[in-house]
Residue, then its C-alpha position, 0 to 999 in steps of 0.5 A: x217871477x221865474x229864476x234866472x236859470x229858469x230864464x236862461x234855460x228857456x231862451x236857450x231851450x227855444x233859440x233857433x237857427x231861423x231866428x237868426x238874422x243873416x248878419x248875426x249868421x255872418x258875424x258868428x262864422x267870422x268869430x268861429x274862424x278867428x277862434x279856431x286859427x287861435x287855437x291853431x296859433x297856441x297848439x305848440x304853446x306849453x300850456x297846451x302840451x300839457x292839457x293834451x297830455x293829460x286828456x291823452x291818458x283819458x280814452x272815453x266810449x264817447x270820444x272827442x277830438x282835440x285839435x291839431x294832434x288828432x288824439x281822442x278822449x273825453x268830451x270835457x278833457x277834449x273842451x279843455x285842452x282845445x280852449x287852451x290852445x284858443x286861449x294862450x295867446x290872448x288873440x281871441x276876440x273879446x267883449x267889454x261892458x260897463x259890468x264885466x268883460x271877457x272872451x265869449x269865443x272861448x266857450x267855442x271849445x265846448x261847442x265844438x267837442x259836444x257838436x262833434x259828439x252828437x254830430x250836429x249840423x254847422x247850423x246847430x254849432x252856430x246856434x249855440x255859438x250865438x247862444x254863448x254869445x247872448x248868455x255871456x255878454x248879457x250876464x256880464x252886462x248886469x255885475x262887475x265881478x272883478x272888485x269883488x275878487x271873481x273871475x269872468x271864466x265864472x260867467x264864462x263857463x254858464x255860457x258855455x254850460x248852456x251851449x253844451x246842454x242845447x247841443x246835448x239836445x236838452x228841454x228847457x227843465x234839463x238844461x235848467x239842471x246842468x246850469x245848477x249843476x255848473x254854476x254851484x261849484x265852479x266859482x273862479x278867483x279875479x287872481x288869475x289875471x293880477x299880480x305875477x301872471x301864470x301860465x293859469x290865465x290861459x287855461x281858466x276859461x278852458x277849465x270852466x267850459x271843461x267843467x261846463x261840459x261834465x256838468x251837462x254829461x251828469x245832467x244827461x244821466x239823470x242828475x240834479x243840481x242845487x236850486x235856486x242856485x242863484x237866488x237861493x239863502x246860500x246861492x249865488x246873489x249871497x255868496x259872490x255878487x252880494x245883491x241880485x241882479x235881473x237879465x236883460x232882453x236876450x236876443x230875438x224876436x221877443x212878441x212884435x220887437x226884434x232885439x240884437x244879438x250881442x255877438x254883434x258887439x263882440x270885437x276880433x283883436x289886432x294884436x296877441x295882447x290884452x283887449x284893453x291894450x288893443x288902441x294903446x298899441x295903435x296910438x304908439x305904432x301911430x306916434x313911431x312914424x312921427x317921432x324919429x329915433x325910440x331912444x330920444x323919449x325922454x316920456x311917453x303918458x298914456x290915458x285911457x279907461x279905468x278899466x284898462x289901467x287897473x287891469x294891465x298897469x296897476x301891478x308892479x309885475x306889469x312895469x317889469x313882467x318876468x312871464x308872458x302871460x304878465x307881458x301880454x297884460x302889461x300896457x307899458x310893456x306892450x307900449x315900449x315893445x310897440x315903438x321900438x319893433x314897430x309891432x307887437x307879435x306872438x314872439x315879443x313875449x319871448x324871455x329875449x324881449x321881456x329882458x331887453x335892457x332897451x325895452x326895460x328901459x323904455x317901459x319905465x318911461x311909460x305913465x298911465x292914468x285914467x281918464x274921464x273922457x274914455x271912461x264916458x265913452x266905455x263900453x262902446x268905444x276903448x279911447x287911448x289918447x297919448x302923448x309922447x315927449x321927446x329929449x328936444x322938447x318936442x311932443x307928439x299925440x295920438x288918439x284911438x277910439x276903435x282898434x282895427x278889429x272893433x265892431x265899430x272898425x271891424x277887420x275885412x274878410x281878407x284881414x281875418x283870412x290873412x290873421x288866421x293863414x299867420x297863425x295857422x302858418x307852421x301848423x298845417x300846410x297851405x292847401x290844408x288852411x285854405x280848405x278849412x277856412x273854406x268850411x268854415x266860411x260855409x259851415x251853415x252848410x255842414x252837416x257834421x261840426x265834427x268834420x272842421x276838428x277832424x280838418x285840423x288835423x295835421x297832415 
């Protein structure tokens, strides 16, 4: 039986434009436009800043791009200071499984700074979008990385190792050799995301697709890496996820069967906050127009997945977030900031919100515990069912199975133009948006992916 690697490596080494259906075309157009006005949207953020600072004091015979500022440097540092402006505001698109769950879109970085580098076509760049797609969400499929202390950046970054080397114009026995190359050395730790949340959260995943892309660059030279990485006495199955595991179909024609293609299932985000959160936000925003004043809650409980409530309600720091990134993984914080402004924005992570005597107070009236009937239900749907009890006496329910967003309640193409002209809002002028978002919506028809980094530049 062939290794896993050499499994990946051969799918990723045989994907092809024309076996993508029309709608997975679509469906990979709509998430590159998210994840670029995200990137757009965290430019200005300090994490940011400070991976362009630190790719600014690189200058490479082989440049890339960096969003927004124009400046060149090396491919990789160019991947990761562009993944953590995709990243910061946690309003990229996610996936959920029953195994792990993540943000497939932030492996977008690596493709758009190798695109650039070989100056592939948008129907190149979309090929391996997909592939990051398929590999990220597949391997999630099949381990549960988070009780055993890992990240999902540790998957993320084979997904993006894979679009890189396929961008790199690799066969399948040299993309084998940047996979090994990436995935020996680049394993994450799960406390990233627990605990007092830092600034780190949003650059992790840039990081491994940092690292993805230097790994292909060492494979371009002639370099090899530990094999079999996964099977192997000291390799993956040993040392992280403690028992083998097999992939699933990948997407395609597989002989006379078509399989989907899992970027299908891959949902854009309502709100700048945790995926989990995304239908805990709607069931209170749907509450506030029923129940009158805020100040008269007296309790407000809120169940829903396991997942959701060891992730973004089991830590001290998420009943009283003294950071943004503990804030926007924070299901009582986002909950209160919910019914008292009637939304949750970029700007309620700001310290005027997080130390708001009213939303303090607000958030400790928040129970959470989970549920069996949404824990049935995952990885599909992410139930919330809440109920909400007034100082009358009076309660008040709700129930969301798919935010808005949801490829089971996917956004209108004029909501994901109308998310990606707010985040781009201050960044680049009006005119200059609509011109990119106008590539972008063809970009099966560019014949250099550079061009849609070049078009961020600020005017």
């Amino acid at each position: 039986m062939s290794t896993i690697v050499e499994q990946l490596s051969s799918y990723a080494a045989t994907l092809r434009y024309e076996d993508l259906p029309p709608e997975v075309v679509e469906q990979a157009k709509r998430l590159i436009v998210d994840t670029i006005g995200c990137a757009l949207g965290g430019f200005h953020s300090e994490p940011a800043s400070i991976a362009r600072d630190i790719a600014g004091t690189v200058t490479s015979s082989e440049p890339a791009t960096i969003m927004v500022s124009g400046r060149q440097t090396s491919p990789d540092l160019a991947t990761f200071a562009n993944g953590v402006a995709i990243r910061y505001l946690d309003f990229n698109d996610g996936y959920t499984s029953t195994g792990e769950s993540g943000h497939p879109s932030d492996s977008i970085a690596a493709v758009l700074s190798i695109g650039e580098r070989f100056r592939r076509s948008g129907r190149d760049a979309i090929t391996a979008t997909v592939l990051a797609y398929e590999v990220f969400c597949r391997v999630c499929d099949v381990q549960d990385l988070k009780p055993l202390g890992f990240d999902h950046t540790t998957v993320g970054g084979l997904a993006s190792a894979a679009a890189a080397a396929r961008l790199s114009g690799f066969d399948a026995p040299r993309i084998a050799q940047a996979l090994n190359l990436h995935v020996a050395p680049n394993v994450a730790l799960y406390q990233t995301r627990i605990g007092n949340v830092s600034m780190w959260k949003g650059c992790a995943y840039a990081n491994a697709s940092r690292n993805a892309v230097f790994a292909t660059m060492l494979a371009a030279r002639g370099m090899t890496g530990p094999s079999p990485v996964y099977e192997g006495v000291g390799g993956y199955f040993k040392a992280v996820t403690r028992k083998p595991f097999e992939l699933p179909v990948m997407g395609g024609r597989d002989g006379q069967h078509e399989h989907p293609f899992k970027i299908m299932e891959c949902s854009i985000k309502h709100f700048p906050l945790g995926q989990y959160s995304q239908t805990v936000v709607e069931a209170a925003l749907q509450l506030r127009d029923r129940i009158g004043n805020p100040q008269d809650i007296v309790e407000i409980r809120v169940e829903t997945v396991s997942t959701a409530v060891r992730l973004m309600a089991d830590d001290p720091q998420k009943w009283e977030p003294e950071t943004r990134e503990s804030a926007d993984h924070s299901m009582p914080y986002t909950v209160a900031i919910a019914f008292l402004h009637g939304t949750v924005g970029e700007e309620h992570f700001e310290d005027r919100y997080l130390h708001d005597p009213a939303v303090r107070a607000l958030t400790r009236l928040v129970k959470v515990r989970e549920s069996d009937e949404a824990n049935r239900r995952m990885p599909v749907a992410m139930l919330c069912e809440m109920t909400v009890v007034m100082r009358s006496g009076a309660t008040y329910e709700a129930a969301v199975e798919y935010h808005r967003g949801h490829y089971m309640n996917p956004m209108s193409e004029a909501e994901v133009e109308r998310k990606f002209r707010g985040l781009a809002d201050g960044v680049l002028p009006v005119a200059q948006a609509d011109r990119l978002l106008e590539r972008l919506w063809t970009l099966d028809a560019a014949d250099d992916i550079g061009e849609v980094t070049r078009m961020t530049i600020a005017a």
